[in-house]
PAKE-763430 format. One record per residue (C-alpha): residue in three letters; z, x, y negated. Coordinates in steps of 0.25 Angstrom, whole numbers, plus 5000, padded with zeros to 4 digits. Each point is the difference from the previous one (the first is absolute). Layout:
BEGIN
AlaZXY/...
This chain:
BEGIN
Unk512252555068/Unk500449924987/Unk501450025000/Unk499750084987/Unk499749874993/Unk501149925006/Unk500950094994/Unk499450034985/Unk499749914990/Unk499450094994/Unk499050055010/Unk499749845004/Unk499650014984/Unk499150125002/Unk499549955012/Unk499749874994/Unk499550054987/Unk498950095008/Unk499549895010/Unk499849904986/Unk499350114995/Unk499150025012/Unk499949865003/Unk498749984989/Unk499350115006/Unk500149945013/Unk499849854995/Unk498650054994/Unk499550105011/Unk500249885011/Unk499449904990/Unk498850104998/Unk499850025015/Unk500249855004/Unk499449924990/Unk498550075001/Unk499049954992/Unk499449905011/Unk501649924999/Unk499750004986/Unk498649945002/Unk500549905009/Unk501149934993/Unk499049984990/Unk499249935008/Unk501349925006/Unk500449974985/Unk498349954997/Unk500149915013/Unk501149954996/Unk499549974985/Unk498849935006/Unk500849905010/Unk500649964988/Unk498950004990/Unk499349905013/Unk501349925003/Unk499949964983/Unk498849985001/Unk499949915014/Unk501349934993/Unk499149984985/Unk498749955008/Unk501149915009/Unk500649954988/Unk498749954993/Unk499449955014/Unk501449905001/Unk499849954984/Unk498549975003/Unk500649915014/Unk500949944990/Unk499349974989/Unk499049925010/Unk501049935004/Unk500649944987/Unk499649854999/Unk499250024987/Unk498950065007/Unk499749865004/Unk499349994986/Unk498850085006/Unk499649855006/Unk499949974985/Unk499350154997/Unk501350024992/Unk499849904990/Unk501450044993/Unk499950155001/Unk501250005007/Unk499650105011/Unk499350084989/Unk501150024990/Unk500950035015/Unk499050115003/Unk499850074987/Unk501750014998/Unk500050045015/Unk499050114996/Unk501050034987/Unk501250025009/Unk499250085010/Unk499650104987/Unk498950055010/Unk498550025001/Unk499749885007/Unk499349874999/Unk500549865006/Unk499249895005/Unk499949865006/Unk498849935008/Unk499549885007/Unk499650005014/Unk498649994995/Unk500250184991/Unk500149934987/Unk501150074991/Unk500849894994/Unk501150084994/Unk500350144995/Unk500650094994/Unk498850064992/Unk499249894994/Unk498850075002/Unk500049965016/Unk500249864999/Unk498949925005/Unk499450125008/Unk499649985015/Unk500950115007/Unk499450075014/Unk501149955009/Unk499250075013/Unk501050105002/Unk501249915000/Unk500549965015/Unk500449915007/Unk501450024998/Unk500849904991/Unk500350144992/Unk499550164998/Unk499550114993/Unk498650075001/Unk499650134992/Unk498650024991/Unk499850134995/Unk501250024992/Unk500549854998/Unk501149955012/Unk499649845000/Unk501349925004/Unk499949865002/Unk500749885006/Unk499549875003/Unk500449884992/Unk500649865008/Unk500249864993/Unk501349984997/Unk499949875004/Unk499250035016/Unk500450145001/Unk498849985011/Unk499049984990/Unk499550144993/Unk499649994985/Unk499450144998/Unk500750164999/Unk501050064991/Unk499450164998/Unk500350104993/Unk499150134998/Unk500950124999/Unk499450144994/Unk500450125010/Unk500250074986/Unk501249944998/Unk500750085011/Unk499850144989/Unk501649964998/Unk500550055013/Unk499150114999/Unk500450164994/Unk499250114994/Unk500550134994/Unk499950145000/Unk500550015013/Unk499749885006/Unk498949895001/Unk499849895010/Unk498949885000/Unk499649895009/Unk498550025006/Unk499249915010/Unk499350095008/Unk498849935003/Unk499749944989/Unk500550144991/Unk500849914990/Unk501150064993/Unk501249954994/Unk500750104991/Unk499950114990/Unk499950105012/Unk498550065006/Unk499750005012/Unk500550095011/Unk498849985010/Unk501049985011/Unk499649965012/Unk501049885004/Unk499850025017/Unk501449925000/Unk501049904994/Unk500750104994/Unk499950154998/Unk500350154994/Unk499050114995/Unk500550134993/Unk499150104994/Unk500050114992/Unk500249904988/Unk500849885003/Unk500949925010/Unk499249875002/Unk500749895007/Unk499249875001/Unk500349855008/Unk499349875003/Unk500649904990/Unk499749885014/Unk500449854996/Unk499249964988/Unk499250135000/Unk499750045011/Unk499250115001/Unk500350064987/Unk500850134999/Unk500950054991/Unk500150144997/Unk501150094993/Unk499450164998/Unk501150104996/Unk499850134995/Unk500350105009/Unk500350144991/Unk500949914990/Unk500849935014/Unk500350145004/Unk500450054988/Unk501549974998/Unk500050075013/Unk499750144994/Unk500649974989/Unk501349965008/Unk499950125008/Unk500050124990/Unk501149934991/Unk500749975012/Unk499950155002/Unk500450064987/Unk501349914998/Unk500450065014/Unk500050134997/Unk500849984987/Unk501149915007/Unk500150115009/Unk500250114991/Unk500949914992/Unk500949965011/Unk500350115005/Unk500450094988/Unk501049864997/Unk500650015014/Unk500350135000/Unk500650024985/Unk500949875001/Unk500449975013/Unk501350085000/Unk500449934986/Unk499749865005/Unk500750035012/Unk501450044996/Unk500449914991/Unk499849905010/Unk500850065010/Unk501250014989/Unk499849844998/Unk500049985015/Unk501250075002/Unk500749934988/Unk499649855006/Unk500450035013/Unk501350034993/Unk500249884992/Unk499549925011/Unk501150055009/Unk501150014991/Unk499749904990/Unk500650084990/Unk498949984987/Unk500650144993/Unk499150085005/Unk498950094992/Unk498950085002/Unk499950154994/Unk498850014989/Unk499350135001/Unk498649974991/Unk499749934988/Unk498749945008/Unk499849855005/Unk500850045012/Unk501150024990/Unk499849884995/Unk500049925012/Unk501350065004/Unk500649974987/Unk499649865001/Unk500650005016/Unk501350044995/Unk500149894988/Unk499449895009/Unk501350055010/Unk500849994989/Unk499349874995/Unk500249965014/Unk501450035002/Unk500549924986/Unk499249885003/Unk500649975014/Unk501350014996/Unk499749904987/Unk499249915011/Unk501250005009/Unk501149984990/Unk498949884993/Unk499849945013/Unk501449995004/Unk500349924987/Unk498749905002/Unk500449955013/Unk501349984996/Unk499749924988/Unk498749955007/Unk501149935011/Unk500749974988/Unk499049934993/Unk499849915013/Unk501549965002/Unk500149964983/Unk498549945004/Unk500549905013/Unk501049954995/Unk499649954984/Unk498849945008/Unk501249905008/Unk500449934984/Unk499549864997/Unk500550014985/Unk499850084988/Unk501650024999/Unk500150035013/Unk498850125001/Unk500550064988/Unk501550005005/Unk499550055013/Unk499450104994/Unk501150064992/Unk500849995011/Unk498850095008/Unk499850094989/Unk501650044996/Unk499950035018/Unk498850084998/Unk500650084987/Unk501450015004/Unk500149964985/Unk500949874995/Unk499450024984/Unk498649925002/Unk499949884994/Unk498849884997/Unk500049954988/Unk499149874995/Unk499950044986/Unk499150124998/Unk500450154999/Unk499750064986/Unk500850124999/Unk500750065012/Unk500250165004/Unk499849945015/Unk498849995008/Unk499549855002/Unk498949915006/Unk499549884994/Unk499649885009/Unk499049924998/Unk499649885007/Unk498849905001/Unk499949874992/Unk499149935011/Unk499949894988/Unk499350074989/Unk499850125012/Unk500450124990/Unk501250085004/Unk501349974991/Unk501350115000/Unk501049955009/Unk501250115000/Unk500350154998/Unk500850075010/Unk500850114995/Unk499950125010/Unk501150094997/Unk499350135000/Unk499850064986/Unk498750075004/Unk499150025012/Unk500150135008/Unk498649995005/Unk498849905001/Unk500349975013/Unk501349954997/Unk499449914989/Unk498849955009/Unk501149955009/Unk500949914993/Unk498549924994/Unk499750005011/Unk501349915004/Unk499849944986/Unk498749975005/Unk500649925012/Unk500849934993/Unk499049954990/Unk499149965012/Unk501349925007/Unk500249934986/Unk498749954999/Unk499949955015/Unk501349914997/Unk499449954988/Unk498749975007/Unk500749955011/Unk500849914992/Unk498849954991/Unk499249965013/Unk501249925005/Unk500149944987/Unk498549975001/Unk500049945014/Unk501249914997/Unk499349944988/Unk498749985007/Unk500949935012/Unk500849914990/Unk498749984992/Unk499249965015/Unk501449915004/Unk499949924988/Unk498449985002/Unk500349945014/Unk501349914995/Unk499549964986/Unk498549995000/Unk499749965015/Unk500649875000/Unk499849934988/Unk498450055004/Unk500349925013/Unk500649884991/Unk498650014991/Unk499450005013/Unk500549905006/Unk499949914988/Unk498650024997/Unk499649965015/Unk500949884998/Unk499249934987/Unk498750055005/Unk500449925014/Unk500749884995/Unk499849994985/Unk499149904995/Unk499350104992/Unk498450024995/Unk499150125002/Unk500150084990/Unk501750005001/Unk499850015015/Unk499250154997/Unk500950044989/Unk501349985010/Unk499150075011/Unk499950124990/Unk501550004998/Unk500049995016/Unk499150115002/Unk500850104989/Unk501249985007/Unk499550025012/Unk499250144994/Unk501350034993/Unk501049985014/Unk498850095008/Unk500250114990/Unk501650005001/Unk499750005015/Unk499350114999/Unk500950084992/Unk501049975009/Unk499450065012/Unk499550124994/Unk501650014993/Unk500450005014/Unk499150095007/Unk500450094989/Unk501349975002/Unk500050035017/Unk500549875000/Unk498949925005/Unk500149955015/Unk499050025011/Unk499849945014/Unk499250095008/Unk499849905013/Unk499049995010/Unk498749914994/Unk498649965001/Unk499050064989/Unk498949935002/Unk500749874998/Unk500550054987/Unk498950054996/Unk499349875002/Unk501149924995/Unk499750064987/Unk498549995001/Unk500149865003/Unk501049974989/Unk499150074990/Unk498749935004/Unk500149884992/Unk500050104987/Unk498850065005/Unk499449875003/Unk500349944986/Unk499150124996/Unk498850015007/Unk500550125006/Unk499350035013/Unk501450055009/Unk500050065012/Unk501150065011/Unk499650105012/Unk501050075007/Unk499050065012/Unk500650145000/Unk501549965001/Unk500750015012/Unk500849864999/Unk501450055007/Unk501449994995/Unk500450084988/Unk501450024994/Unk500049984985/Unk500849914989/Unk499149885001/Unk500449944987/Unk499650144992/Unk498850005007/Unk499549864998/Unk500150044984/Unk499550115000/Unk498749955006/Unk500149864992/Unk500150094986/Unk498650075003/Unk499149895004/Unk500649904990/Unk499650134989/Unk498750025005/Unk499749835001/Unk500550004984/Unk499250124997/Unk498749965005/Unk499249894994/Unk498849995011/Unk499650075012/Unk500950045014/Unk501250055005/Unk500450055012/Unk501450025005/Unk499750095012/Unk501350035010/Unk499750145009/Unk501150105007/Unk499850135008/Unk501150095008/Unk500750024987/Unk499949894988/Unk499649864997/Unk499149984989/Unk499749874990/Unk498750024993/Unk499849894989/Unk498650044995/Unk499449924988/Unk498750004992/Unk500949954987/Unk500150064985/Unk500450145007/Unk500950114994/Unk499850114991/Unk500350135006/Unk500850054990/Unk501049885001/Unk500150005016/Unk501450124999/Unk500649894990/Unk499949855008/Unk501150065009/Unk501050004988/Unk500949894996/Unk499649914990/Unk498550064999/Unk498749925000/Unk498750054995/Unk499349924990/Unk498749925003/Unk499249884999/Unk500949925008/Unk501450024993/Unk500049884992/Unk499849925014/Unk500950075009/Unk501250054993/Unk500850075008/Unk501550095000/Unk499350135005/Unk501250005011/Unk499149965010/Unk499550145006/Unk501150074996/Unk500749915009/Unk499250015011/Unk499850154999/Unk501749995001/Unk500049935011/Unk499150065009/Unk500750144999/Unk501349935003/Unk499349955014/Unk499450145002/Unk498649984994/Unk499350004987/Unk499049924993/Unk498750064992/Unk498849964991/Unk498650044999/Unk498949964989/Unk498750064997/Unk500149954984/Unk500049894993/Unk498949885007/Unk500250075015/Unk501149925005/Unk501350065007/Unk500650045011/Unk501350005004/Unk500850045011/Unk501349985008/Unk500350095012/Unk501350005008/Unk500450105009/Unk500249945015/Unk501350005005/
């Protein structure tokens, strides 16, 4: 039956063309017949019943909102100045910015048990009596008189939240709800109390009869849709009133244009198909046939016939140059891809093996040796000196002076070609250039590091031979005439400070030592089965004395930890834990600490908390770093290396942990923590 459109393009387009056109005319018939005036009428009242659960759900969720600041401002602890009859004015100066914030027709006051109004927000209430009859016996509520909603919540001592000292209540004026209300030409709505005929609004009364919660009247006039507004209202409506002539008047109007435009398309389509569905046609077929062709064939020499001068001409000028287009493109891609790979396999061979040289003598011979391969040319050269004047292509190198980090010429490298063939060619041998540059600087980096290390290893060698023992000797010696030398006082303290120097002075190189060494990798650990908890105590009992000497009040719990055997370095950890108590015993002058041991299924923990000078958050990031301290009243008492944390920090990485600090400010105290991870 429709093998006649299967077979034609061109009767598929008539056909098509004929079904658009009488696809308005159908669309607007079936609309006419199915959306009847009464469909119309009652979206409407879907889309107003809609409207007013919203208009009530904001309302319910304003009159919620002011019904939960009442509760809370009654529970505020300042209400207990209504025992004094708010001497202050605290609670007055509370309720009259409440009423500020609120911005609302409303009123706020405060009461004894015995109706006397002790605070407000209008001055003109205070010291009234207040009829508290309607007010129930619930702790809090609303009640309704004419158009004012009373909230109120009662008020409990802070101090006997058993005893009562009066009500909070705040006199809200039904008025203010005109917000969620609309009013226009075609719509109005208003709230009305039935019984009592109030009316809140710019509307006029409907005389509805409200039978039930909720309803929908249609007259000859208007849509009327109205619902009870329940919760704090209850038992007044709200009621939305469209006009009914201007609800259905996009329908007509809808109709009759809906109507006219049909005809036209029609009209218009059908002269359209019929005069160009032949010249469409054909052209496509031709362009069909040709790309089935070169699609077979591959053969991009093909062209189409021009027979017009129209845009069906043009387009089949433009086929033919894009197959031309086409065609020349391929072969230059193909040819250009060829000569990138190569170079590109090229590049990686020069690339693997310049990477293997450890000298600059060797990466440039290398090189050469590379590039002459890659060239099949023997008259490249690298000269030292720079190039001025030269008929042959040549790269620069330059190189980075990591002392004075600029980059200084190094060499030319004389290429051999006098010109270019193609910008491809050039990108190529930079990009070797590039390498090479990129090699150079490596070595040099490589050997400035190495240069470094071995100065700081000499430099770390003669600390340990040279100043370690004739500290020991200065030691040794000042203990020696403090002991045995028959010596007065004030000789004995000044020989102690050459003792205590020395011994500040031998701490610090010790320090250096084992942070050299950690750096280094050449620090030795012990991992060995062990027993925290002793260490731990070891250290706290070692420490105590310190804290003694002080006043310090110095405390150990370990109730959360799980006293087993653990495998760790013991000797690390003992100084790990020593460093952190003694810091927090030199860095509090009065107070407690507490060294607290704890574990779970993954880490231990070591929490020394103490209530001394405290950190500034600003310089917690920095403590961890070598030679750091932070200045502060207790410097010039407890000098120090600033090694200390560092040290610990490195060493509890190394035995699979870590150690952090906490401080609220300056005068809060500190908190530092050591955490290993069980093994």
């Amino acid at each position: 039956m429709f093998s006649f459109l299967k077979k034609s393009l061109k009767n598929r387009l008539l056909s098509l063309f004929l079904i658009i056109g009488f696809l308005p005319f159908i669309t607007l018939l079936t609309y006419t017949l199915l959306l009847s005036e009464s469909k119309i009428l009652d979206k409407t009242i879907i889309e107003q019943s809609s409207r007013t659960k919203v208009v009530i759900s904001l309302i319910n969720n304003h009159l919620t909102s002011i019904a939960k600041e009442v509760i809370f401002l009654s529970s505020l602890d300042l209400m207990d100045d209504i025992l004094v009859d708010d001497m202050d004015k605290r609670i007055s100066r509370l309720l009259k910015q409440k009423y500020n914030d609120l911005n609302l027709d409303i009123a706020f006051v405060a009461i004894t048990n015995k109706s006397k109004i002790v605070s407000s927000s209008k001055k003109e209430d205070l010291l009234k009596k207040y009829n508290t009859k309607q007010i129930g016996t619930n702790s809090n509520g609303t009640y309704i008189k004419g158009k004012t909603l009373y909230f109120y919540s009662q008020i409990n001592a802070s101090f006997d939240k058993q005893k009562k000292l009066g009500y909070l209540i705040l006199k809200y004026n039904l008025n203010n709800l005109n917000i969620y209300l609309t009013n226009n030409k075609t719509l109005q709505s208003y709230i009305e109390h039935p019984k009592n005929n109030f009316i809140i609004g710019k509307g006029t009364s409907l005389n509805i009869d409200f039978k039930n919660s909720s309803g929908t009247i249609i007259d000859d006039k208007q849509v009327i849709v109205y619902e009870n507004l329940s919760s704090f209202l209850n038992g007044w409506y709200i009621v939305y009133a469209v006009d009914k002539h201007i609800a259905l008047e996009f329908f007509y109007d809808l109709t009759t244009l809906m109507f006219y435009i049909s005809i036209i398309i029609f009209i218009l389509i059908i002269f359209v198909s019929f005069s160009n569905s032949q010249n469409i046609v054909k052209p496509i077929t031709d362009l069909t046939i040709v790309t089935d062709a070169i699609t077979k064939t591959h053969n991009y020499s093909s062209k189409l016939e021009i027979h017009t001068q129209d845009e069906i001409a043009t387009l089949t000028h433009s086929f033919n140059k894009m197959i031309q287009t086409t065609s020349s493109a391929l072969q230059k891609l193909e040819e250009e891809n060829k000569l990138r790979l190569k170079r590109f396999v090229q590049l990686i061979e020069v690339f693997n093996t310049i990477i293997q040289t450890k000298s600059e003598d060797e990466c440039i011979n290398i090189f050469m040796q590379e590039i002459r391969k890659l060239t099949n040319q023997n008259n490249l050269h690298f000269f030292k000196e720079k190039k001025k004047d030269t008929n042959v292509e040549f790269r620069d190198l330059y190189v980075t002076d990591f002392k004075n980090n600029k980059k200084v010429y190094f060499g030319s490298i004389e290429l051999g070609i006098d010109t270019f063939e193609d910008k491809n060619e050039k990108d190529f041998y930079d990009s070797i250039c590039s390498m090479i540059t990129h090699q150079l600087d490596k070595i040099r980096l490589i050997q400035r590091t190495t240069g470094a290390s071995q100065a700081k290893s000499a430099f770390i060698s003669n600390m340990s031979h040279e100043l370690r023992t004739p500290l020991n000797a200065i030691i040794g010696f000042a203990q020696y005439m403090i002991e045995y030398e028959d010596i007065n006082i004030d000789q004995k303290d000044t020989i102690g400070n050459i003792e205590s120097s020395a011994q500040y002075l031998l701490g610090m190189i010790n320090e250096i030592l084992d942070i050299a060494k950690i750096e280094s990798g050449k620090i030795n650990t012990n991992f060995e089965s062990c027993n925290i908890l002793e260490l731990v105590k070891s250290s706290y009992t070692m420490l105590s004395s310190l804290a003694k000497d002080k006043n310090i009040k110095f405390n150990l719990i370990y109730d959360n930890f799980k006293n087993i055997s653990y495998t760790t370095d013991q000797k690390m950890f003992k100084q790990i834990v020593l460093n952190l108590i003694s810091n927090a015993i030199k860095f509090t002058q009065q107070g407690t600490i507490l060294v607290e041991l704890s574990s779970n299924d993954e880490n231990i923990y070591v929490n020394i908390t103490d209530s001394g000078i405290g950190i500034a958050k600003d310089d917690l990031s920095n403590l961890f770093n070598d030679f750091t301290q932070v200045e502060n009243i207790m410097q010039k008492s407890h000098k120090g290396t600033g090694l200390g944390l560092s040290l610990s920090k490195k060493m509890a990485m190394i035995l699979g942990g870590d150690v952090t600090l906490e401080s609220k400010g300056i005068g809060y105290g500190s908190k530092s923590q050591f955490w290993l991870e069980i093994k």
